[in-house]
PDB file of the backbone (N, CA, C, O) and the ligand in Angstrom, with CONECT records:
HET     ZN  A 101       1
ATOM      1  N   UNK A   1      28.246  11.295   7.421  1.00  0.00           N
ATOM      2  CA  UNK A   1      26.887  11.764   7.689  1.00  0.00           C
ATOM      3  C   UNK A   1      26.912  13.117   8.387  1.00  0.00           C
ATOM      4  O   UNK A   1      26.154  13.982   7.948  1.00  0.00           O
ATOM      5  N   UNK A   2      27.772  13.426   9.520  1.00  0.00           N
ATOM      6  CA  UNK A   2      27.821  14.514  10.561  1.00  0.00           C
ATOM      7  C   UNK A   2      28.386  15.822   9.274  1.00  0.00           C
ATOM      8  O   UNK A   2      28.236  17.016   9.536  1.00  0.00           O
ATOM      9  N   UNK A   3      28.926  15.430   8.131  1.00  0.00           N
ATOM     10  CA  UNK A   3      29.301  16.497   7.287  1.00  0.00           C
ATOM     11  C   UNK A   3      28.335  17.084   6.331  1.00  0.00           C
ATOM     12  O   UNK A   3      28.408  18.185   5.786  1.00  0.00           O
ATOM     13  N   UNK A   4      27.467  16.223   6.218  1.00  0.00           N
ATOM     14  CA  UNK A   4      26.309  16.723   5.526  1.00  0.00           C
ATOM     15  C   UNK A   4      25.635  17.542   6.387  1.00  0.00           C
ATOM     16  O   UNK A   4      25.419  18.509   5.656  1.00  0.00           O
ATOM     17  N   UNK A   5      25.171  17.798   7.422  1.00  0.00           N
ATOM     18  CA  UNK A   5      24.577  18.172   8.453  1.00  0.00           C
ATOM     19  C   UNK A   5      25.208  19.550   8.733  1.00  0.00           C
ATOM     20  O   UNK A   5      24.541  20.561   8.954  1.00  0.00           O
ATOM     21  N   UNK A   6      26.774  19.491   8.698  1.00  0.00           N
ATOM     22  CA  UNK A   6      26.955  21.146   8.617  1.00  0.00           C
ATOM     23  C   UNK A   6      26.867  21.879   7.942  1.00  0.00           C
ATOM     24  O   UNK A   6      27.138  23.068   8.112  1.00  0.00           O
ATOM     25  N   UNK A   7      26.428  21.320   6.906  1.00  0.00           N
ATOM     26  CA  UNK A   7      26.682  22.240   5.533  1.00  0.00           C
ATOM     27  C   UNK A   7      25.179  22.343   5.128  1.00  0.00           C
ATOM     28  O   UNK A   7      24.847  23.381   4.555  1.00  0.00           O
ATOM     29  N   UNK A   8      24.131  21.288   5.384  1.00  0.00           N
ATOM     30  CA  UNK A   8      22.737  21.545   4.981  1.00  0.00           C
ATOM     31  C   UNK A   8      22.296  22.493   4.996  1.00  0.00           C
ATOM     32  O   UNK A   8      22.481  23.081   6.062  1.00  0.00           O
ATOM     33  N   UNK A   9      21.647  23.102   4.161  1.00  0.00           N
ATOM     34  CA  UNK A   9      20.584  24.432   4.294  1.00  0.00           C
ATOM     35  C   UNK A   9      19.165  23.638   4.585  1.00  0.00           C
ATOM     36  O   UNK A   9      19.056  22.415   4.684  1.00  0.00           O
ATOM     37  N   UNK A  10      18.247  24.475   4.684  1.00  0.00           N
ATOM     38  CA  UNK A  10      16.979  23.987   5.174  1.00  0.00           C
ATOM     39  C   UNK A  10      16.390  23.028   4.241  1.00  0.00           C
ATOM     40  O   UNK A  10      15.918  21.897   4.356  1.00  0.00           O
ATOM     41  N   UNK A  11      16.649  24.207   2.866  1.00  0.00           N
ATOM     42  CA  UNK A  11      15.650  23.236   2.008  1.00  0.00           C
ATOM     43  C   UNK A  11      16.269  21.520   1.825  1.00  0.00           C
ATOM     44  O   UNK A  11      15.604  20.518   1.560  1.00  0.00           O
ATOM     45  N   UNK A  12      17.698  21.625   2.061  1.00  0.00           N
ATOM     46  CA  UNK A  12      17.737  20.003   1.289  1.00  0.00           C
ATOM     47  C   UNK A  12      17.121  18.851   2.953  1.00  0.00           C
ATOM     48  O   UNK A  12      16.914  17.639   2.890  1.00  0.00           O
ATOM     49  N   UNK A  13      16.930  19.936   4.554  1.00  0.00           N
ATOM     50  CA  UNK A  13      17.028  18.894   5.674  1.00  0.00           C
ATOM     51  C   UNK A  13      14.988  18.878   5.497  1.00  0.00           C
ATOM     52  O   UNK A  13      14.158  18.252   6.156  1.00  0.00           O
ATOM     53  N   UNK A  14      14.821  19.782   4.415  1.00  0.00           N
ATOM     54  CA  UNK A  14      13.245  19.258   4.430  1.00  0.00           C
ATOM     55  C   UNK A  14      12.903  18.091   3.634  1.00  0.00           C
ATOM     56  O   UNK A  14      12.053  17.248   3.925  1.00  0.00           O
ATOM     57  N   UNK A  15      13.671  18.121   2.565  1.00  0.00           N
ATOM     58  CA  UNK A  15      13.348  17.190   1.749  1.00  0.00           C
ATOM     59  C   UNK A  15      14.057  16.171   2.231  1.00  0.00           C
ATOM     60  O   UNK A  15      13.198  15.306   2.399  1.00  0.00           O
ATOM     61  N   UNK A  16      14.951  15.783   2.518  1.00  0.00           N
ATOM     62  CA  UNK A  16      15.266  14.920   3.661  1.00  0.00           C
ATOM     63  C   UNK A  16      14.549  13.963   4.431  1.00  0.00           C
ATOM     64  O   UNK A  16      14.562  12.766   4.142  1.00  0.00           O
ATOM     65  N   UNK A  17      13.834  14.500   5.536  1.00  0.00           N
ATOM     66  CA  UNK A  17      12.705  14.780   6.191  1.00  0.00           C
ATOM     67  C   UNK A  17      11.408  14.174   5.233  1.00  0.00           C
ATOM     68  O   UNK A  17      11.005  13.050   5.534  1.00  0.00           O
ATOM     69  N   UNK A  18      10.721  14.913   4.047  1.00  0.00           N
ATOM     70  CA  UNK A  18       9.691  14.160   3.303  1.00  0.00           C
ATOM     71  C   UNK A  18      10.203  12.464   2.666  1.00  0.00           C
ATOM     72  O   UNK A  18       9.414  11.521   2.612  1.00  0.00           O
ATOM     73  N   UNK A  19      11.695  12.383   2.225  1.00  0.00           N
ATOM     74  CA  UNK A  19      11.882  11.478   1.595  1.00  0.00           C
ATOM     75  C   UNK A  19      12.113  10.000   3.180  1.00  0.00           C
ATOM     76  O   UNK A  19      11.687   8.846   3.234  1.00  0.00           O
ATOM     77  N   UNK A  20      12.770  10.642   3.970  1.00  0.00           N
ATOM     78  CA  UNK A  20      11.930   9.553   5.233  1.00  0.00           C
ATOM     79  C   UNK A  20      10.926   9.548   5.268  1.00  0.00           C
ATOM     80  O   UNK A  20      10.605   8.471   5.771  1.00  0.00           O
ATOM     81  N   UNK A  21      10.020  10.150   5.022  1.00  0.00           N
ATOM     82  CA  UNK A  21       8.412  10.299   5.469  1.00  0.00           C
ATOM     83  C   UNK A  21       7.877   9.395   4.306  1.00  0.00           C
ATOM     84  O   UNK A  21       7.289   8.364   4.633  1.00  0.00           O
ATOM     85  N   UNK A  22       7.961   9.561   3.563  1.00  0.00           N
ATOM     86  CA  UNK A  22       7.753   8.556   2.098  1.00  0.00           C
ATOM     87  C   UNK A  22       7.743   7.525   2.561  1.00  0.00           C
ATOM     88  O   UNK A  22       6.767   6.937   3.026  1.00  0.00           O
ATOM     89  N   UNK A  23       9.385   6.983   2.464  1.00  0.00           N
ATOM     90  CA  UNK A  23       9.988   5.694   2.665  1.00  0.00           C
ATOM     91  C   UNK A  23       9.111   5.066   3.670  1.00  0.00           C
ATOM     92  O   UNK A  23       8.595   3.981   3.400  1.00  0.00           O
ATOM     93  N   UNK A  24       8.827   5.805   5.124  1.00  0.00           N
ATOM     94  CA  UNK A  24       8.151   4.575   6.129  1.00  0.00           C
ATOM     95  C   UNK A  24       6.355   4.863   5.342  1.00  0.00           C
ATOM     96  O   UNK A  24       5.433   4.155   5.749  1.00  0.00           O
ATOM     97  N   UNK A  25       6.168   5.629   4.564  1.00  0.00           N
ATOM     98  CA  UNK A  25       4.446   5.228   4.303  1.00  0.00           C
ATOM     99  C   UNK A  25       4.767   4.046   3.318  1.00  0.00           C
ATOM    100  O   UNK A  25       4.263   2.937   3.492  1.00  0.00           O
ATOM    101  N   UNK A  26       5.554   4.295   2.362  1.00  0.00           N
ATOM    102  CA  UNK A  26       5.383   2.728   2.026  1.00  0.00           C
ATOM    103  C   UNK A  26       5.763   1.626   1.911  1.00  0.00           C
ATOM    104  O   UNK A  26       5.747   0.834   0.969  1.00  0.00           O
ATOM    105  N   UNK A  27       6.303   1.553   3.434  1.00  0.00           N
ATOM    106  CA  UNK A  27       6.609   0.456   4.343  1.00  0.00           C
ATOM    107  C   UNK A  27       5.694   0.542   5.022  1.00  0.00           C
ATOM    108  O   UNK A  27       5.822  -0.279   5.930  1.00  0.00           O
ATOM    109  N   UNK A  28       4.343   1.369   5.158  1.00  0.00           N
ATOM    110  CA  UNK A  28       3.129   0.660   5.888  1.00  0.00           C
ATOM    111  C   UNK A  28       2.216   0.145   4.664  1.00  0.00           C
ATOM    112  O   UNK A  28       1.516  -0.867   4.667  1.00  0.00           O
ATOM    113  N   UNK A  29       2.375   1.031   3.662  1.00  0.00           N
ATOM    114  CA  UNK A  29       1.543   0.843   2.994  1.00  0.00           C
ATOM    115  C   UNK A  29       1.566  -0.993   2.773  1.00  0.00           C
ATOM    116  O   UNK A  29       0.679  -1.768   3.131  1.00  0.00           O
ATOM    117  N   UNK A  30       2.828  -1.330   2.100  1.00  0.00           N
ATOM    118  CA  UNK A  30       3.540  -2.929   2.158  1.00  0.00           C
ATOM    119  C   UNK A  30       2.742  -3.829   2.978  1.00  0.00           C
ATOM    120  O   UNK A  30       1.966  -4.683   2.551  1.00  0.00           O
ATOM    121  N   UNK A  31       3.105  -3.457   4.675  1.00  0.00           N
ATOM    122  CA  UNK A  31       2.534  -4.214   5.690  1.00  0.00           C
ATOM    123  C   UNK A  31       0.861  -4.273   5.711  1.00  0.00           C
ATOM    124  O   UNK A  31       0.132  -5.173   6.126  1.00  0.00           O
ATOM    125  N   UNK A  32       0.429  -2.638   4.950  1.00  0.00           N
ATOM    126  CA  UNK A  32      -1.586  -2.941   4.990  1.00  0.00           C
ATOM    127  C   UNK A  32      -1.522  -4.055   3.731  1.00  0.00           C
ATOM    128  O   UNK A  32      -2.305  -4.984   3.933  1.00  0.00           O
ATOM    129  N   UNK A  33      -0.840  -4.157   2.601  1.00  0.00           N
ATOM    130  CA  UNK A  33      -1.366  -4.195   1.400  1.00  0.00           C
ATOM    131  C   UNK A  33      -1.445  -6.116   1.484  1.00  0.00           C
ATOM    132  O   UNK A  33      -2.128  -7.011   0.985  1.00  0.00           O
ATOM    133  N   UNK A  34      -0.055  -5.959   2.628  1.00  0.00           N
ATOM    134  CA  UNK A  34       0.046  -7.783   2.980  1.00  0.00           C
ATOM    135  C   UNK A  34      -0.980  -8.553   3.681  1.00  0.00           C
ATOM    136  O   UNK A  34      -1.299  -9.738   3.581  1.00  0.00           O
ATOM    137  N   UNK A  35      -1.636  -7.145   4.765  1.00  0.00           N
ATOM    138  CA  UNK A  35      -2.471  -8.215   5.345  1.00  0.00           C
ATOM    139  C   UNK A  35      -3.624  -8.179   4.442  1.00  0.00           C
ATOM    140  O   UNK A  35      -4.500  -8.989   4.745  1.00  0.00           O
ATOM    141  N   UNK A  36      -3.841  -7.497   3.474  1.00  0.00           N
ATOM    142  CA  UNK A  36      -5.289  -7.288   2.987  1.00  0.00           C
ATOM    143  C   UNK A  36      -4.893  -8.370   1.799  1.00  0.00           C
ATOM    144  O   UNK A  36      -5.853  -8.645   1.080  1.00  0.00           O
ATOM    145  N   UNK A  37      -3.725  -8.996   1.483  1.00  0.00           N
ATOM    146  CA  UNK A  37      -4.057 -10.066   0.919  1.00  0.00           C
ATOM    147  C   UNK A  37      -3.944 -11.425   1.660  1.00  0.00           C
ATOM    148  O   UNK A  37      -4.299 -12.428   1.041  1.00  0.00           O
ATOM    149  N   UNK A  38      -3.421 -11.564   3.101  1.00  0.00           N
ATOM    150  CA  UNK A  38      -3.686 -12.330   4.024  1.00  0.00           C
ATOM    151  C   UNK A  38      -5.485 -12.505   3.952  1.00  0.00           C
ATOM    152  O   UNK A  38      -6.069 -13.515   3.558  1.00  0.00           O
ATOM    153  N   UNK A  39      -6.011 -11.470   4.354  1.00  0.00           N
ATOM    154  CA  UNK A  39      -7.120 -11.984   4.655  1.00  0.00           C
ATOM    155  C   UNK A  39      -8.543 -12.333   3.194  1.00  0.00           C
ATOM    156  O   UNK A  39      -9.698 -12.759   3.204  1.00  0.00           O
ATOM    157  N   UNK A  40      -7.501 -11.815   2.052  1.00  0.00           N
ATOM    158  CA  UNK A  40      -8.476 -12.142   1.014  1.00  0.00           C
ATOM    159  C   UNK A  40      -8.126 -13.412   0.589  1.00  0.00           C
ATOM    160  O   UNK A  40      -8.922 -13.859  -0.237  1.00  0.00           O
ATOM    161  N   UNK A  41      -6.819 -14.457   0.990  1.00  0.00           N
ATOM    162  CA  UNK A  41      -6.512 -16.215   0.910  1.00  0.00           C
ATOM    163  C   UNK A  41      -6.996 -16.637   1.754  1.00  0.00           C
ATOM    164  O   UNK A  41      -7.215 -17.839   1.607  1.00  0.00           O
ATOM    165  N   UNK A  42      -7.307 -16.243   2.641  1.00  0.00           N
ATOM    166  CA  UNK A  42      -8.067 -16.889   3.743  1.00  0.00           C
ATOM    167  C   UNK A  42      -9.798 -17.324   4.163  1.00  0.00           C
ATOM    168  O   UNK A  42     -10.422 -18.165   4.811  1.00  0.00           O
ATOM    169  N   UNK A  43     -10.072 -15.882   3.133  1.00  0.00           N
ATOM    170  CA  UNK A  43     -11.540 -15.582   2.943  1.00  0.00           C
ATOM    171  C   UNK A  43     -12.320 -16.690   2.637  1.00  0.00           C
ATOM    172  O   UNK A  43     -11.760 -17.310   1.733  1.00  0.00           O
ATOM    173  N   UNK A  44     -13.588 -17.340   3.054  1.00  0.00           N
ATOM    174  CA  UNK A  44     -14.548 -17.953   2.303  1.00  0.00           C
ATOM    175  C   UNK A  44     -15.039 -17.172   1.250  1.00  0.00           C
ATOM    176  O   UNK A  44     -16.004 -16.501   1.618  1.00  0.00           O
ATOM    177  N   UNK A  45     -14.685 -16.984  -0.105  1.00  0.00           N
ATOM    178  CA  UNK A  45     -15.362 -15.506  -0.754  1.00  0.00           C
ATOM    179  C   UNK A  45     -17.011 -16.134  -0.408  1.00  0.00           C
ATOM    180  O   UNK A  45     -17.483 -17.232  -0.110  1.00  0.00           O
ATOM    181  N   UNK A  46     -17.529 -14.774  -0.636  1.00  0.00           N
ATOM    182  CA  UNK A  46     -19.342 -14.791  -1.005  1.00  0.00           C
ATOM    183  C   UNK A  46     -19.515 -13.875  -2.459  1.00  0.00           C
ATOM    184  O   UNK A  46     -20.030 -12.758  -2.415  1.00  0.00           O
ATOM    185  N   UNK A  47     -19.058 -14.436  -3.663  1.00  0.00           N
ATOM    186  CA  UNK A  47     -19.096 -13.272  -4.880  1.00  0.00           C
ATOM    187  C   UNK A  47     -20.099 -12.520  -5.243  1.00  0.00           C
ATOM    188  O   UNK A  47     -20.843 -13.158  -5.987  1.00  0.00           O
ATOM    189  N   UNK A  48     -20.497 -11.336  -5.035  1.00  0.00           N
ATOM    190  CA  UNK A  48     -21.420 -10.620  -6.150  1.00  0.00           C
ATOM    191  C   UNK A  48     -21.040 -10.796  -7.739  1.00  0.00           C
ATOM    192  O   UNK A  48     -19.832 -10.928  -7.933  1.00  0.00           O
ATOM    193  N   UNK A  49     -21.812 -10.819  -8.818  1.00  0.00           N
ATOM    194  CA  UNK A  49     -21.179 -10.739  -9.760  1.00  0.00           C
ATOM    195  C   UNK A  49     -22.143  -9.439 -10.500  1.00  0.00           C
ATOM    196  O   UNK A  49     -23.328  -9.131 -10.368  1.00  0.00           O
ATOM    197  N   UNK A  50     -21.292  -9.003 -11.126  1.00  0.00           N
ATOM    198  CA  UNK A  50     -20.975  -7.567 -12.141  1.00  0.00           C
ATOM    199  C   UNK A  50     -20.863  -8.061 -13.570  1.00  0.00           C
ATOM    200  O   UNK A  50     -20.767  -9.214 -13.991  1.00  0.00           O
ATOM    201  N   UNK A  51     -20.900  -6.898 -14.211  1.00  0.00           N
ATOM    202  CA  UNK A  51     -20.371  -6.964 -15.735  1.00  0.00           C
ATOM    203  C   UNK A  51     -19.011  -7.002 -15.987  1.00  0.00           C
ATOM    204  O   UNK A  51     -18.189  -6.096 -16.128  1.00  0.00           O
ATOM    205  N   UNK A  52     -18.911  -8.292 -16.021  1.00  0.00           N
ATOM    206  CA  UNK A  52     -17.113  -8.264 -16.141  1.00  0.00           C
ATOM    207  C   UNK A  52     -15.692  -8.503 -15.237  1.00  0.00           C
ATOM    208  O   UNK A  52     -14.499  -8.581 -15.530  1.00  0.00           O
ATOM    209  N   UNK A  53     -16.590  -8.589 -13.790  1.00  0.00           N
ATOM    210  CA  UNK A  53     -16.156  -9.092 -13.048  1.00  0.00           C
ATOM    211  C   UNK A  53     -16.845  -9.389 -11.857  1.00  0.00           C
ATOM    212  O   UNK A  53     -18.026  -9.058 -11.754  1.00  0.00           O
ATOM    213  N   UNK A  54     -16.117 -10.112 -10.722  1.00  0.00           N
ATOM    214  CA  UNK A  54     -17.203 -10.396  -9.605  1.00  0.00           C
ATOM    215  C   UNK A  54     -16.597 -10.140  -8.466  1.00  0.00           C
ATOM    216  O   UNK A  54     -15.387 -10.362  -8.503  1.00  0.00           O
ATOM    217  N   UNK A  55     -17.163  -9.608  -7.098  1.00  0.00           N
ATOM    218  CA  UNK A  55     -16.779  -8.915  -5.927  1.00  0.00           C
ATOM    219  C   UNK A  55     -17.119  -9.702  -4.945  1.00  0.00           C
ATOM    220  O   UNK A  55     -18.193 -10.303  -4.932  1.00  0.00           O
ATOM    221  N   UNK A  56     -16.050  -9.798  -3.820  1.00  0.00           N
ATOM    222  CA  UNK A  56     -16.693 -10.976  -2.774  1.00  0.00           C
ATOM    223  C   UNK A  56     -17.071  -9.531  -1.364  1.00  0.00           C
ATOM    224  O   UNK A  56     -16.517  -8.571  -0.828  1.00  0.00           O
ATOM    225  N   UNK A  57     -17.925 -10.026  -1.358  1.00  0.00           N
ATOM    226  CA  UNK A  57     -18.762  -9.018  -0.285  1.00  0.00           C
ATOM    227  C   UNK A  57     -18.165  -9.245   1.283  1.00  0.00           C
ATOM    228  O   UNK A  57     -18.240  -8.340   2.114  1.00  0.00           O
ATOM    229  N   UNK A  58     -17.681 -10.303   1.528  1.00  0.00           N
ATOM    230  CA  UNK A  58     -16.770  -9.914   2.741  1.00  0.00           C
ATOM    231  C   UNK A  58     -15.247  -9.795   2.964  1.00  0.00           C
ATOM    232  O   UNK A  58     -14.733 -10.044   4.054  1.00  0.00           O
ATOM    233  N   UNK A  59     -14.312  -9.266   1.500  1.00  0.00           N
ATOM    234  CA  UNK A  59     -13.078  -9.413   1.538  1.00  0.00           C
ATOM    235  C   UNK A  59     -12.705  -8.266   0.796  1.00  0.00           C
ATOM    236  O   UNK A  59     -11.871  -7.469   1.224  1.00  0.00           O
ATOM    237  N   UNK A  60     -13.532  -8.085  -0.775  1.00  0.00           N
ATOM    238  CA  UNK A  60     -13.462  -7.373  -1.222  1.00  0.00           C
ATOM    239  C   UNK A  60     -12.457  -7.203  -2.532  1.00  0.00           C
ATOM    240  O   UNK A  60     -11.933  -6.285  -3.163  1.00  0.00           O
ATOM    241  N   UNK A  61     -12.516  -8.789  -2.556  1.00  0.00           N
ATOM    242  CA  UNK A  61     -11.552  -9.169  -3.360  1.00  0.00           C
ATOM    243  C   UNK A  61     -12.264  -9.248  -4.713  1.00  0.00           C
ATOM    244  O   UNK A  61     -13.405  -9.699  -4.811  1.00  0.00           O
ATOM    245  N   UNK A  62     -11.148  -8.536  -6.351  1.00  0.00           N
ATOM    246  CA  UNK A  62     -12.340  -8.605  -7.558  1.00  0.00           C
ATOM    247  C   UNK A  62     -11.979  -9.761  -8.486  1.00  0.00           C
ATOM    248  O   UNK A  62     -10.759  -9.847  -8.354  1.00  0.00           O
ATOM    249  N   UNK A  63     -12.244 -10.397  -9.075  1.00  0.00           N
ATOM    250  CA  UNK A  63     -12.002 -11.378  -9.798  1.00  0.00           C
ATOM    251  C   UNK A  63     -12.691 -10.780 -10.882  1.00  0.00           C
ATOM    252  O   UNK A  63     -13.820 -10.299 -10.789  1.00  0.00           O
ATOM    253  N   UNK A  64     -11.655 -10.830 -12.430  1.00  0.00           N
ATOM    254  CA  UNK A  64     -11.928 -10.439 -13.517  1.00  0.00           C
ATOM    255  C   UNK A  64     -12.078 -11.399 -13.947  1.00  0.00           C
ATOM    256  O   UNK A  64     -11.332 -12.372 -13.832  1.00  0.00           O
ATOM    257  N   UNK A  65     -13.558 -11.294 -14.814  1.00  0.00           N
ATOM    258  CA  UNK A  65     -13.977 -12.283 -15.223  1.00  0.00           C
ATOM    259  C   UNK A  65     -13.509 -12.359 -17.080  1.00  0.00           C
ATOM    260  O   UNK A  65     -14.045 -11.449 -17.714  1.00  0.00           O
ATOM    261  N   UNK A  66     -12.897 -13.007 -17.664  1.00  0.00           N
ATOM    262  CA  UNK A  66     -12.880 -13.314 -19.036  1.00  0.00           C
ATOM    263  C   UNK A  66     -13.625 -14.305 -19.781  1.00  0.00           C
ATOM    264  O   UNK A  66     -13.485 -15.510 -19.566  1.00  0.00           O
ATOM    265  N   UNK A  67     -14.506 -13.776 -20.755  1.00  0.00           N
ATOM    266  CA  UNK A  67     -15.690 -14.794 -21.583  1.00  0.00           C
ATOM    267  C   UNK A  67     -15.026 -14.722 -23.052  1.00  0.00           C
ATOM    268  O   UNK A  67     -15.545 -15.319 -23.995  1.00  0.00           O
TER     269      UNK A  67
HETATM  270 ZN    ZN A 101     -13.617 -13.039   0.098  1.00  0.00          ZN2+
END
């Protein structure tokens, strides 16, 4: 690792740098995307229904509807 580091030029310790920056957004993204389906199994839905599918107004969860 310490040999890469002497030899880096800027551009590869930026991209570097963005590709950590990536990696932990979507490792949050993961952790939002988990709880937002935590709380849409948990939900009492209340559905609106649409053309084609139906929306629960406190979760936000869509259920495609097939006829
Ligand atoms: Zn719901």
């Amino acid at each position: 690792m310490d040999q890469l580091y002497i030899n880096k030029d800027q551009r590869s310790a930026v991209v570097e740098e963005l590709q950590e920056e990536v990696k932990r957004l979507k490792e949050n993204i993961n952790k939002l995307e988990q709880q937002i389906h935590f709380i849409q199994q948990t939900c009492k839905h209340v559905f609106l229904e649409f053309e084609g599918f139906r929306k629960c107004i406190k979760c936000q969860k869509i259920d495609i509807q097939y006829y």
